[in-house]
N, C-alpha and C positions, 0 to 999 in steps of 0.2 A: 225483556229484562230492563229493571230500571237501570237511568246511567249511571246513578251510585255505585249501585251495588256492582257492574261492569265495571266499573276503574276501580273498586277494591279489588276484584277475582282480576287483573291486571297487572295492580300492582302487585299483590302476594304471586302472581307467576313470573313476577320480570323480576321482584326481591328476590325468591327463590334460585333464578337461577344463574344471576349475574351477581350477586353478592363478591365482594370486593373482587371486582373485575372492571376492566375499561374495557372501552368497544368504537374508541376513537377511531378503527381502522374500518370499521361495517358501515354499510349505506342501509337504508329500507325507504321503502315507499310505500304506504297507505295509503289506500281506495276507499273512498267513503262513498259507499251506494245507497244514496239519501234522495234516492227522488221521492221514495213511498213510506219511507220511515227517517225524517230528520235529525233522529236523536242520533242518528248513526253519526252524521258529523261530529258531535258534539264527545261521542267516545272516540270519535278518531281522533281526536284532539285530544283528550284524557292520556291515550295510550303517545304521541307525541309528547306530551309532558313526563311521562314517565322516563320514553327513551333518552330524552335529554337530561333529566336529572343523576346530578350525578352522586350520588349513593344509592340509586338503582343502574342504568343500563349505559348511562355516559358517553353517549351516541355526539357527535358535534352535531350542532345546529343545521351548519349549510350539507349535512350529506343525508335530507332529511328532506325526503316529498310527500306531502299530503294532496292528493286529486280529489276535487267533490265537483259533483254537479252543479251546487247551489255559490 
């Protein structure tokens, strides 16, 4: 899947379901398994920009782990 079209089908599930909502109180962490397909970092980071934007998921910054190999 290209990464465009991954961080639209992202964003319309994260607009979707957090539409005016905060989510200052949740943590995540995203694994980016990018030894064999790089592009995967690069949506992990997509979907990181969503969770912190806030008119989508409004996640704060520092409760916010991204792991990659590379």
């Amino acid at each position: 899947m290209a990464s465009g079209k991954f961080e639209e089908n992202a964003i319309a599930f994260f607009t979707h379901r957090m539409t005016n909502q905060s989510f200052n109180n949740g943590y995540a962490l995203l694994i980016s398994v990018d030894a064999d397909l790089p592009v995967t970092l690069k949506d992990a980071r997509a979907i990181v920009n969503i969770l912190v934007d806030s008119d989508r998921a409004d996640y704060l910054p520092e409760k916010l782990t991204l792991e990659s190999a590379l």
